[in-house]
C-alpha positions in Angstrom: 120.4 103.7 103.7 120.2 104.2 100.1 123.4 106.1 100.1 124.9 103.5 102.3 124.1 100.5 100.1 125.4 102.7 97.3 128.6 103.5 98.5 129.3 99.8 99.6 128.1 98.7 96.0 130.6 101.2 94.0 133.5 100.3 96.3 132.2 96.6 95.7 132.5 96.8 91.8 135.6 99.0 92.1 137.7 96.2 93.7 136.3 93.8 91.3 137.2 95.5 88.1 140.7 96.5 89.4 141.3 92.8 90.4 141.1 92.0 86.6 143.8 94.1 85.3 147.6 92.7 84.8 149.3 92.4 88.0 147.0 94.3 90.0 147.3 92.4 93.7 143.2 92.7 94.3 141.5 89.6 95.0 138.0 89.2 93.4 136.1 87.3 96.1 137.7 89.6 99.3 136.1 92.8 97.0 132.8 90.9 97.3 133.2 89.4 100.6 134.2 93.0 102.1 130.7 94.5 100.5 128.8 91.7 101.6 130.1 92.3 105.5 129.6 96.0 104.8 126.2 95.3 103.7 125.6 93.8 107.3 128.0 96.4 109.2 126.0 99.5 108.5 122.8 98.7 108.9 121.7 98.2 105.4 120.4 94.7 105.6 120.8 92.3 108.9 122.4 89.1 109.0 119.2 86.8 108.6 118.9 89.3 105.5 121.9 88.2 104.1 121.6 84.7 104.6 118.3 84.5 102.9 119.7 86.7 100.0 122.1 84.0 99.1 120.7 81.3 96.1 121.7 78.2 97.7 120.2 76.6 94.5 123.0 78.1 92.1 125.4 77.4 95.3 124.3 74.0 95.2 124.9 73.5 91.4 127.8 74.9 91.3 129.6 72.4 94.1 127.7 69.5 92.6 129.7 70.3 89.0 132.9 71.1 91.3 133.3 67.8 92.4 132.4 66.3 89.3 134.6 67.6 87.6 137.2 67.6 90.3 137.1 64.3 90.3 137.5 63.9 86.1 140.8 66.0 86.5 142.5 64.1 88.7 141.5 60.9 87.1 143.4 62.4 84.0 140.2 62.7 82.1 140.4 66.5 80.1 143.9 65.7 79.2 142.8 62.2 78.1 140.0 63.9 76.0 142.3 66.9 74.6 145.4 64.1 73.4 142.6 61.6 71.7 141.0 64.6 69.8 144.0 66.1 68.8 146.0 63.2 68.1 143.6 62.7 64.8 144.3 65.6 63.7 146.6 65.3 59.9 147.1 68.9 59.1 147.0 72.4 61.0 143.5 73.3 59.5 142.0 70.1 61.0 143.9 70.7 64.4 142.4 74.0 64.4 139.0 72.9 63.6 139.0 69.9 66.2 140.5 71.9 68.8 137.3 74.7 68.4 134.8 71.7 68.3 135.9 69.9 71.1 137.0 72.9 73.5 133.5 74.7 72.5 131.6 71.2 73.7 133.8 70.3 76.2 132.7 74.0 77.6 128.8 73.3 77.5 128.8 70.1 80.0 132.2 70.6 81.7 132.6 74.2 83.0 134.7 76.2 80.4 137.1 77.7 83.3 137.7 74.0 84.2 138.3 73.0 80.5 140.8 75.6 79.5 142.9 75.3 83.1 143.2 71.6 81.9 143.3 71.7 78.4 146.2 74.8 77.8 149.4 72.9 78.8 148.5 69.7 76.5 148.2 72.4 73.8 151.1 74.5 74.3 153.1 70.8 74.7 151.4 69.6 71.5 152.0 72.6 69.6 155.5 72.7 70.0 156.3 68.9 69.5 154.5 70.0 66.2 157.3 72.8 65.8 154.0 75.9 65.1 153.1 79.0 66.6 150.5 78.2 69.8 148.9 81.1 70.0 146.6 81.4 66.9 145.6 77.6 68.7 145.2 79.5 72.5 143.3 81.7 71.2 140.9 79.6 69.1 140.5 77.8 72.5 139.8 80.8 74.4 137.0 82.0 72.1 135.5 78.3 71.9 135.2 77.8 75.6 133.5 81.0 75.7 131.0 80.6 72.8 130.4 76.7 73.5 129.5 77.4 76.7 126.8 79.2 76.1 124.8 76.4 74.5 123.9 75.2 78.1 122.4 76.1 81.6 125.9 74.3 83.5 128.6 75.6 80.6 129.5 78.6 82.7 128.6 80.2 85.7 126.7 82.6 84.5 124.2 80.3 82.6 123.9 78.7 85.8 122.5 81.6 87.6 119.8 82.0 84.3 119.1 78.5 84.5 118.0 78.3 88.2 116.3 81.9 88.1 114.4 81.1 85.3 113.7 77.7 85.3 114.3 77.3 81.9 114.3 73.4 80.8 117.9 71.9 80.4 117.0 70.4 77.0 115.0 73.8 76.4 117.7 75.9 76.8 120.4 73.6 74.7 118.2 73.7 71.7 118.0 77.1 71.1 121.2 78.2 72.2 122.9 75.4 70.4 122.5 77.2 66.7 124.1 80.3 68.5 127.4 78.6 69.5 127.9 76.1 66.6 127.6 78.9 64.2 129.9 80.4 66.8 132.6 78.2 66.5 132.5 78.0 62.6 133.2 82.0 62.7 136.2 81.2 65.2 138.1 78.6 62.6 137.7 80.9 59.7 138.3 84.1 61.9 141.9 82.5 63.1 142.5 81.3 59.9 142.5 84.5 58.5 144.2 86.8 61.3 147.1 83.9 61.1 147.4 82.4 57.6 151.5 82.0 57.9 150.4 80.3 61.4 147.8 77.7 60.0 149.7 76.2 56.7 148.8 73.5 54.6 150.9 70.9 56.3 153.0 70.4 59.4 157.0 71.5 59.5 158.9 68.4 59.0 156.5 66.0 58.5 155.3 66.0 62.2 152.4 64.5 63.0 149.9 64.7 65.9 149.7 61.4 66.2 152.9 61.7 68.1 151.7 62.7 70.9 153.1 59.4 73.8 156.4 61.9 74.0 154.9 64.8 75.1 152.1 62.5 77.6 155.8 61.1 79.0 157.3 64.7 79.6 154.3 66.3 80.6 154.0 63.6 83.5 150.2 62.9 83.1 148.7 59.9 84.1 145.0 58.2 83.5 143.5 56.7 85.9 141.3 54.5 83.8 140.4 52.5 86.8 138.5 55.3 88.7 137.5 56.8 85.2 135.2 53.3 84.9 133.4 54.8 87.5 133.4 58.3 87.6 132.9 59.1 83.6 129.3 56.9 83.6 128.3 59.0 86.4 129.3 61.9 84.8 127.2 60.4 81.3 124.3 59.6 83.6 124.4 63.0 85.4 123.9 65.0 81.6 121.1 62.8 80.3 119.3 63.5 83.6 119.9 67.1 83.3 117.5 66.3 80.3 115.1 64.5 82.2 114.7 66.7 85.1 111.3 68.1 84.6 109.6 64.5 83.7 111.4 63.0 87.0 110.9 65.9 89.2 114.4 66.2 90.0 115.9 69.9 90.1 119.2 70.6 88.1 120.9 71.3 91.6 119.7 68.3 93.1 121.2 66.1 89.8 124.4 67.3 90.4 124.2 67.2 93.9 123.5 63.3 93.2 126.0 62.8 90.6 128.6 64.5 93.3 127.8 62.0 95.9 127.9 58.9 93.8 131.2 60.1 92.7 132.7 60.5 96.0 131.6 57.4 97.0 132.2 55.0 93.8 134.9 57.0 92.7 138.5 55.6 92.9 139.9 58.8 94.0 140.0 59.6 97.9 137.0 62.3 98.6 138.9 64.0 100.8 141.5 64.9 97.6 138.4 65.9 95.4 137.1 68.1 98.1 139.7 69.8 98.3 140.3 70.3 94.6 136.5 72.4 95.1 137.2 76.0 94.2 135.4 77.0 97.9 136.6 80.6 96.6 134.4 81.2 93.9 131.6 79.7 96.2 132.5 82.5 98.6 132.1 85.3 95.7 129.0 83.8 94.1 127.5 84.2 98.2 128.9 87.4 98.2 128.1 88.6 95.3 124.3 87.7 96.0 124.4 89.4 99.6 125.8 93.1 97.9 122.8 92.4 95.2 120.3 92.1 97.5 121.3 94.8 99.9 121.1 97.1 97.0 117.8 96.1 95.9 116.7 96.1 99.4 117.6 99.8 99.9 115.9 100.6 96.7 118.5 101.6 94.7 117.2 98.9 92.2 113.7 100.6 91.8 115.3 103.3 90.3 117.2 101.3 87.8 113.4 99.4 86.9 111.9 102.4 86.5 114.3 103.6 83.7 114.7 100.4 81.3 111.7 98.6 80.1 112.9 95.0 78.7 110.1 94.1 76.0 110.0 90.8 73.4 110.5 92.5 70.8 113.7 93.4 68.1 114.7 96.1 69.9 114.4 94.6 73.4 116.6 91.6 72.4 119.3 94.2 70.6 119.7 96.2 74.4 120.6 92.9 75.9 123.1 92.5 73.7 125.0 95.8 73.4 124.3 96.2 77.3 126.0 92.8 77.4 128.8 93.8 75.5 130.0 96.6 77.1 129.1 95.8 81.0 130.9 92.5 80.7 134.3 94.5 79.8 133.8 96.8 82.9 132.8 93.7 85.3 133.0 90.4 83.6 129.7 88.2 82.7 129.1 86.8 85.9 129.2 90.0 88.0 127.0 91.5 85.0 124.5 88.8 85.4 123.6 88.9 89.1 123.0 92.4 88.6 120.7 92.1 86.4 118.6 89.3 87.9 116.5 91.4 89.6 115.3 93.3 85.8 115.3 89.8 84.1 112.7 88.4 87.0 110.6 91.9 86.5 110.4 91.0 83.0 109.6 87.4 83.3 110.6 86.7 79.6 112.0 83.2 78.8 113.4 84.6 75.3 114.9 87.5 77.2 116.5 84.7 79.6 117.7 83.0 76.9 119.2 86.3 74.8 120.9 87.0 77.9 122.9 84.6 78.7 124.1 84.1 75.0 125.3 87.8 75.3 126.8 88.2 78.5 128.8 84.7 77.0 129.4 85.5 73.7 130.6 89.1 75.1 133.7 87.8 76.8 135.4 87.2 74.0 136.0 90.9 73.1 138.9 91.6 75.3 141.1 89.3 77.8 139.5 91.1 80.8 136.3 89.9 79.6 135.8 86.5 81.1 137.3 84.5 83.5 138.7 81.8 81.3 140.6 84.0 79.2 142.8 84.8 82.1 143.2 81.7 83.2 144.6 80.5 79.7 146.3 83.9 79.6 148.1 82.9 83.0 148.5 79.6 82.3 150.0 80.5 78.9 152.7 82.6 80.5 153.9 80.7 82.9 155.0 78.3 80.0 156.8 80.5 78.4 153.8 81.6 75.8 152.4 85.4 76.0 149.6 86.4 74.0 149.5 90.3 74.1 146.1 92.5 74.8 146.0 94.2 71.3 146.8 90.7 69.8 143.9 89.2 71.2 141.6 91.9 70.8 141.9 92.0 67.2 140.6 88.9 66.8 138.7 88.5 69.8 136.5 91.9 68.9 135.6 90.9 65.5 134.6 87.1 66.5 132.7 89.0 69.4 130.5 91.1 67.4 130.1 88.3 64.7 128.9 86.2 66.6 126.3 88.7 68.8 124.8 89.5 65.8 124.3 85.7 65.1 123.3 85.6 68.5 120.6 88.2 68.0 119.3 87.4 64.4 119.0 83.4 65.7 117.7 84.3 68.8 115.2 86.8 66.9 114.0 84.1 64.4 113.3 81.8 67.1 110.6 84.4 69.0 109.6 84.6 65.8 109.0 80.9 65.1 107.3 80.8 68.5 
């Protein structure tokens, strides 16, 4: 069996990683559906087995924030947040600063991937009404959805899966994560600024301003629906502060969003069946997957083995493996793949610090390549198909230096705080 379940789990991985390079026609979820099946095919775990293996509660949380924000993007509501912001902005510095502060927060209660798919065209259109480069901007938004998204159990996938396995506090885990990504975000601003000084100048070309932005809203065809945003952006409000409040109300993260979901389907101005089908059921399917191949290789042992051989402690050194293990497994199989592997270690070691240092480093490591997170590609993609193309070497330049900046933030902060314990 062990052999079996290893087989299944290499071919698993394979398929993932190859799905990530350029124009390679694998698909992600139908690598970790086919292990999942295989899993059940040959023996290795039974179909009971595999049902049980699946966390329903990150499952749960996950659709909950789907809908949510489903419904925000087709009331018009990221672009309406990414035009305000940057409309304020009176030179490029300042656009480049606001763009990192609001995509980085953005990130930490709306999803990053969801935030970048939304906010890259109103930046590319902004940019060139504004006659500058966007890239040096893309790439600051990149990096900031990635780092911002750490501060908080529903920023990213990933931290979801911490969250609910660790039952970490929402307001727990925001407060120490918090110093990790706003110091984050200042080393992104400066980082940019410096890779692309010709690219940030003092002052816009022709005295543009940002403030112009009603021609680009025109062209770019958006619309806000301010009349189901009366509804679904208080729910949204009241859906956060409960996240807080979970633990003194007895309410479970999953369940809040699960709540928030409903009351926005049904007060929401926006016809369900048009949200639902905005849900990314996909990534659902991979997250289910992905939980199934897990478990059948735990279940066959194969995880013992790995136990056996790396002893996570509370300590300097502990907190520095997380991190360089982090760092390099998140460029083979991206964070989120990376994190349900190692849920079964991070249970073992039943550390809330370790928890926390991991989900800042499996984040904060996806910055160091475009292969190394899923938002990357999407503004990547989304980036080319208007016309924009930010090379590999380009971005890692920037991106590797920001990466390992900010881990060794990540690790000294994180340090000081089991210190201050």
């Amino acid at each position: 069996m062990q052999t079996t379940a290893l087989i299944i789990f290499i071919i698993t991985y394979i398929g993932i990683i190859f799905t990530r390079l350029p124009r390679m026609n694998i698909d992600r979820p139908s690598a970790a559906f086919f292990g999942a099946v295989a899993m059940i095919l040959f023996g290795v775990m039974s179909f009971d087995e595999a049902i049980r293996a699946i966390d329903f509660n990150t499952i749960a949380l996950l659709l909950g924030m789907m809908i949510i924000i489903s419904t925000l993007e087709l009331d018009g509501f990221f672009e309406w947040i990414a035009l305000r912001t940057l409309a304020v902005a009176g030179t490029p510095f300042k656009l480049l600063v606001i763009l990192t502060f609001t995509t980085g927060i953005a990130s930490a209660f709306l999803v990053n991937d969801a935030v970048v798919l939304l906010f890259t065209p109103v930046i590319i259109g902004i940019c060139r009404s504004l006659k500058i480069n966007p890239v040096p901007y893309l790439i600051a938004e990149i990096l900031s959805s990635n780092i911002g998204s750490a501060m908080t159990i529903t920023g990213n996938p990933q931290n979801m899966l911490i969250g609910i396995n660790s039952g970490i506090m929402y307001g727990h885990f925001m407060l120490y994560l918090l110093p990790v990504s706003l110091t984050g975000m200042v080393v992104i601003v400066y980082a940019v600024k410096w890779f692309y000084p010709s690219a940030i100048p003092s002052a816009f070309p022709e005295k543009e301003k940002p403030v112009d932005v009603v021609s680009g809203v025109k062209e770019s065809g958006i619309l806000f629906n301010y009349r189901s945003m009366r509804f679904s952006v208080p729910i949204f409000l009241l859906v956060i502060v409960l996240f807080f409040l979970s633990r003194p109300l007895g309410l479970s993260i999953p369940l809040i969003a699960l709540i928030g979901a409903s009351l926005t389907l049904l007060l929401g101005r926006i016809k369900p069946s048009k949200v639902i089908r905005q849900v990314d059921w996909v990534l659902l399917l991979f997250f289910a997957s992905l939980f199934i191949v897990v478990q059948g290789v735990e279940k066959a042992g194969l995880m013992d083995r790995l136990l056996s051989r790396i002893h996570l402690a509370e300590n300097g050194s502990g907190l520095a493996g997380i991190h360089l293990v982090s760092l390099l497994m998140s460029q083979l199989v991206s964070n989120v793949p990376f994190t349900v592997i190692m849920l079964p270690l991070m249970k073992t070691a039943n550390s809330e610090i370790l928890w926390l240092a991991l989900a800042s480093a499996s984040t904060l490591a996806g910055n160091a390549t475009i292969i190394g997170a899923m938002a990357n590609l999407i503004v990547i993609e989304t980036a080319e198909s208007k016309g924009v193309k930010i090379k590999f070497m380009e971005f890692f330049r920037i991106g590797i230096v920001v990466t390992l900046i900010s881990m060794i933030l990540s690790l000294g902060i994180i340090y000081l705080e089991m210190q201050m314990q």
